[in-house]
Each structure stands twice: as structure tokens, then as C-alpha cells.
C-alpha positions as CSV (number, residue, x, y, z in Angstrom):
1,X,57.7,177.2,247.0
2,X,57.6,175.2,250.1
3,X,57.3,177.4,253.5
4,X,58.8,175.7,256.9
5,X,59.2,177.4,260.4
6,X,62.1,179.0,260.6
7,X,62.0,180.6,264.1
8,X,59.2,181.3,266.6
9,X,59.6,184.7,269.4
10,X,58.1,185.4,272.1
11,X,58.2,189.1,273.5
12,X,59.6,188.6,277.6
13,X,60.7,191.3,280.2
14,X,64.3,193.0,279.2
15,X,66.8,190.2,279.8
16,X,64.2,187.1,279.1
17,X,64.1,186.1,282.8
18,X,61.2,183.5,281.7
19,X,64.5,181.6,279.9
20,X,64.5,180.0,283.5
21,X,61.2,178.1,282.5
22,X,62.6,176.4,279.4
23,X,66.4,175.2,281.4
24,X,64.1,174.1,284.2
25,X,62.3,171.7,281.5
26,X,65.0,170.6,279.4
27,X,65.9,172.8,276.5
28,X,70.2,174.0,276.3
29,X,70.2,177.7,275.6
30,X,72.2,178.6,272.1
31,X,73.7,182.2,271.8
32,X,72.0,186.0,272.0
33,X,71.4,188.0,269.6
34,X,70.7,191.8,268.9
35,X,69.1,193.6,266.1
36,X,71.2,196.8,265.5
37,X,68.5,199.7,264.5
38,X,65.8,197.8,265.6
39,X,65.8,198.2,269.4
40,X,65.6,194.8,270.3
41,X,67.9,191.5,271.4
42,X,67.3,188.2,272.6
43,X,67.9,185.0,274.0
44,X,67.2,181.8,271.7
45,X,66.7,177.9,271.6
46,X,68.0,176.3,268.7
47,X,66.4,173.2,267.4
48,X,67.7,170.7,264.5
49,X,65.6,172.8,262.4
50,X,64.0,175.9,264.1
51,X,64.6,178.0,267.0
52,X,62.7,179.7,270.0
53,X,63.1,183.4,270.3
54,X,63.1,185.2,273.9
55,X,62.6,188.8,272.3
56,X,62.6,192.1,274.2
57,X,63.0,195.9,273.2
58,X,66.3,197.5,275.1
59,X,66.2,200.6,273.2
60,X,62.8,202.9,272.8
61,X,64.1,205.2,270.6
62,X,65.1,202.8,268.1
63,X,61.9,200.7,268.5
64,X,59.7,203.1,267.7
65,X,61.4,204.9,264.9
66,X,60.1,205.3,262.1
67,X,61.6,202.7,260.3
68,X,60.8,200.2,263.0
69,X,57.4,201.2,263.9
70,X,55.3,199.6,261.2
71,X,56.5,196.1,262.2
72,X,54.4,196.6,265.8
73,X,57.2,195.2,267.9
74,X,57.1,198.1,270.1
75,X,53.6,197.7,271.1
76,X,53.5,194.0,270.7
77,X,56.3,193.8,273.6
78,X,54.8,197.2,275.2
79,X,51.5,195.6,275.6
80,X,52.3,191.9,276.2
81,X,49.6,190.7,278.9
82,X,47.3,193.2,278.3
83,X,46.1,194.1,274.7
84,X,48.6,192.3,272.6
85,X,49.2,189.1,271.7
86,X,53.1,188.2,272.5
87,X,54.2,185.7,269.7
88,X,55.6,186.1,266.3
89,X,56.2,183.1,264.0
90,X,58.5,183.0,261.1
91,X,58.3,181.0,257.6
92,X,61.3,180.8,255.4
93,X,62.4,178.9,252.2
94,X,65.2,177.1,250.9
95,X,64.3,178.9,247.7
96,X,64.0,182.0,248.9
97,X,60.6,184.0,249.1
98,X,59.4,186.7,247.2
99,X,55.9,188.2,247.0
100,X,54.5,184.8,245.9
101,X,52.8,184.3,249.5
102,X,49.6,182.9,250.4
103,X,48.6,186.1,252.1
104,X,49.1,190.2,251.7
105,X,52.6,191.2,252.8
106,X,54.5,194.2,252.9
107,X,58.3,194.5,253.1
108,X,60.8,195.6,256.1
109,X,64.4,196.4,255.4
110,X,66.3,196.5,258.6
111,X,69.6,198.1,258.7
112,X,71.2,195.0,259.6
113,X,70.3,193.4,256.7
114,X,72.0,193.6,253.7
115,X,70.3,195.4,251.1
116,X,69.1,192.9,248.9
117,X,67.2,191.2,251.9
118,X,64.3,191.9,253.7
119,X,61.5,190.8,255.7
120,X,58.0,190.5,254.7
121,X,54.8,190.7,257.0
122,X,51.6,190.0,257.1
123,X,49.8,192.5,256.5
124,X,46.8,193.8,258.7
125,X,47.5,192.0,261.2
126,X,45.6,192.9,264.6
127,X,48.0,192.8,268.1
128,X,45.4,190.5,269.3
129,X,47.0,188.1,267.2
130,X,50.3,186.6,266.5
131,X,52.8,188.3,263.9
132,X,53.4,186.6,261.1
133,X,55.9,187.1,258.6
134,X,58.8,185.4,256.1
135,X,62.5,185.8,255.7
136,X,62.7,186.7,251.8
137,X,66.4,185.3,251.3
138,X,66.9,181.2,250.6
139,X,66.9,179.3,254.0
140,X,68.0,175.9,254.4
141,X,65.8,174.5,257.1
142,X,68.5,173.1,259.6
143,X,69.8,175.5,262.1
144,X,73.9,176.5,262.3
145,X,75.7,174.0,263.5
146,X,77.5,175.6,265.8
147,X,74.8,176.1,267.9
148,X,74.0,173.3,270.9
149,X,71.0,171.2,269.2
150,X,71.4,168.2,271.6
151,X,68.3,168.9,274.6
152,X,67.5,166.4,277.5
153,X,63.9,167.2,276.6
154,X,64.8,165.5,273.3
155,X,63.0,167.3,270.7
156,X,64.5,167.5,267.1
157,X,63.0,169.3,264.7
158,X,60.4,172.0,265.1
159,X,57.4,171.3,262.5
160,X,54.0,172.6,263.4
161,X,52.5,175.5,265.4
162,X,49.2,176.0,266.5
163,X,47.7,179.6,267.6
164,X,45.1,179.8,270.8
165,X,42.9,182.4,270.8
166,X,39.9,183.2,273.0
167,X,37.3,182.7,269.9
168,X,38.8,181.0,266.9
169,X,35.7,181.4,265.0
170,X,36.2,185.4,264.9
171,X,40.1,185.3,263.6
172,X,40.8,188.6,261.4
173,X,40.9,187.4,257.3
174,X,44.9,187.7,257.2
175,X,45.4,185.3,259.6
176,X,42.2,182.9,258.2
177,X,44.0,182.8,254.8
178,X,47.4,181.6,257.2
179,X,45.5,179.1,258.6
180,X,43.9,178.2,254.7
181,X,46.9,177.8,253.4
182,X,48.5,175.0,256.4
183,X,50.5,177.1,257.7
184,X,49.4,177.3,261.4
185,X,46.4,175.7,263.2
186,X,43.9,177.4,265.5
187,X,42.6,176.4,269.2
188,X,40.6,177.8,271.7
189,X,42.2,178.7,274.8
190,X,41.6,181.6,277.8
191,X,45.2,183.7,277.3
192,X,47.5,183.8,274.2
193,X,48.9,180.4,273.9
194,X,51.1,178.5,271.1
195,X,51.5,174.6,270.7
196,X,54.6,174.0,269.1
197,X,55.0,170.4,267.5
198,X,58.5,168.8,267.6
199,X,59.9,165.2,266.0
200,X,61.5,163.8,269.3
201,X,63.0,160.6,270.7
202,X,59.1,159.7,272.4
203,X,56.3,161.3,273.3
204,X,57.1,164.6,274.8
205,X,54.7,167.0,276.5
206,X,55.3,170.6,278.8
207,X,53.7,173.2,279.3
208,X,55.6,176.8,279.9
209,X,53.4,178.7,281.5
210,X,55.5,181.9,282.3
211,X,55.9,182.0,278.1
212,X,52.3,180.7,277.5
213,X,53.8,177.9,275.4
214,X,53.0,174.1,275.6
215,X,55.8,171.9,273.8
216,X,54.6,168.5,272.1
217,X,57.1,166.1,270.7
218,X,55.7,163.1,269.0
219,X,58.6,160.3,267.6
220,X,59.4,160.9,263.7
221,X,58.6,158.3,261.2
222,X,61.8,156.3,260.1
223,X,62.8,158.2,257.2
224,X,62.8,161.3,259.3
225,X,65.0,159.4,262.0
226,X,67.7,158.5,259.3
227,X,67.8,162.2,258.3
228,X,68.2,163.3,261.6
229,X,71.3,161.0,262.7
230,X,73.1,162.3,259.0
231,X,72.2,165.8,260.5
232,X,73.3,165.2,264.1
233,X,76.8,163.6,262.6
């Protein structure tokens, strides 16, 4: 089983004002989204493959119910620049994932999923750090095509992430066996920051400040460029 990024959020104020940041650089916003039961909705950037979720809680009640609750969001966007750490990334696979991860997971069944799917955390996770978790249906990696893909910024495809944190050296044992297994990176920086890496047209590189995000693009190897014109067409 291959794991790829599927998505990446970010917890903003109610409404994702910081969306400014990323149409003043160069990204084309795709449609909203909102999760019914859950208590929270978005605004996202869709990528050839991947997209960058502006996530926000518009309704308490259902954020913090019981069903909802385990999954931190609530305090994750509650406490967003103080205690917790504001970013989530997600892994899918094209053959579906079940609990043959490379760390200890438990499952979430939202109400608007169907019952057969579900989502599946990390497990033990501190809020100082980012949630991680993986959609447990089959994904294929390229995003819908109705959504805009095309960016001035030119990036493609988004391939890598890595995690800053104020002492890598003293990351909790979930997230080291993350790391172990290639699925993230680690760096040291002051505040809660993500690197996301991106295949792009040439070398690409902005920093977001108001999301804590820097965005790298670095031109794909030929093979990749091929597959990306078949995509694009």
C-alpha cells in the first residue's frame, strides 16, 4: 500500500479571511465545503493532485459532540495560536486503507460518510502537533476535475510536507514513527509552520505568513511532466 497526500487544512478564523494570503500569491480558489454533523466548513485550493484546506468550526454544538470530540478539531481550531498546533495533513490510497498503517490509529465515522467509510487517526497525538490521519476508502491521487487546477503560481502536484516544531528532537513517538516511515519531514522553526513541496513549471518559493505556510515548487523530472500534460488535457 502506497500512501500519498491527499489534502492538507489549516484551522483559520470563521470565514478563512487568511484565503486573501494565498490569491495575493497566486493560487485560484476551488469550491467550499461543509461537514454536516461535524461543525465545521471550509474554503480549499485544489492542486493536480492535493488540495489546501482553510478549516473553521461554524457550529459548537456540533463540534464538540460527542461523536466529534475525539477527533480534537474543536480544540485544535479553539486554540490555534496559543496551545495548539493549527494543521492537519491527510494520506490516502488508491487501494484503499485499512488498519495496515505505519502507526496506531483509531477510526471516525462521520455522518456524512457513508457507512462503509471512515476516517482513521493517529492516535495519541498531542495538539502541539499536527493531526494526522488517512481516508480509509480507495483514492486516486488526482483531484476532480472540475475543480480550477491551473495557478499563476504554477505549482502542480502536491508531494511532500515537512512539520516545524520548536524542538524536533522532543517529537511525541506517534508522530516519530510518521516521520520513520517517510511520510512527513521535521524542522526546526519558532511557531507552527509547514513546508509544502510542489512539482511546478520552475523554481517556486512563498511564504504565507498569516497561515504559517511556506510553499516550495521545484520543476518535475520528465516523466512527471508528460503525466501532467495527459492530466491537464
Amino acid at each position: 500500500m502506497t500512501l500519498h497526500l491527499h489534502h492538507i487544512f489549516v484551522c483559520t478564523s470563521e470565514g478563512g479571511r487568511e484565503a486573501e494570503a494565498l490569491l495575493d500569491v497566486g493560487l485560484v480558489e476551488g469550491s467550499p465545503n461543509i461537514h454536516p454533523g461535524q461543525g465545521t466548513a471550509n474554503r480549499r485550493f485544489f492542486f493536480e493532485s492535493g488540495f489546501l484546506e482553510l478549516l473553521w468550526v461554524h457550529d459548537e454544538r456540533e463540534a464538540q459532540s460527542a461523536l466529534t470530540a475525539p477527533t480534537k478539531l474543536w480544540d485544535r481550531w479553539a486554540e490555534r495560536g496559543r496551545t495548539a498546533n493549527p494543521f492537519g495533513i491527510c494520506f490516502s490510497s488508491s487501494q484503499g486503507v485499512e488498519s495496515n498503517l505505519p502507526f496506531a490509529s483509531w477510526a471516525y465515522r462521520p455522518s456524512y460518510l457513508s457507512e462503509e467509510r471512515y476516517i482513521l487517526f493517529a492516535d495519541k497525538l498531542p495538539l502541539s502537533e499536527p493531526e494526522v490521519f488517512a481516508l480509509s476508502w480507495p483514492q486516486d491521487q488526482w483531484s476532480p476535475k472540475a475543480e480550477p487546477m491551473c495557478h499563476p503560481l504554477g505549482l502542480y502536484e502536491m508531494r511532500s510536507v515537512s512539520v516545524g516544531l520548536p524542538d524536533p528532537t522532543s517529537i511525541s513517538d506517534p508522530l516519530s514513527e510518521i516521520r520513520d516511515a517517510g511520510l512527513v519531514k521535521i524542522h526546526r522553526s519558532i511557531a507552527p509552520e509547514l513546508v509544502i513541496g510542489f512539482t511546478s513549471q520552475q523554481e517556486v518559493q512563498h511564504s504565507v505568513p498569516a497561515l504559517g505556510l511556506s510553499l516550495v515548487g521545484r520543476p518535475a523530472p520528465v516523466s512527471s511532466n508528460v503525466m501532467q500534460i495527459k492530466r491537464r488535457q
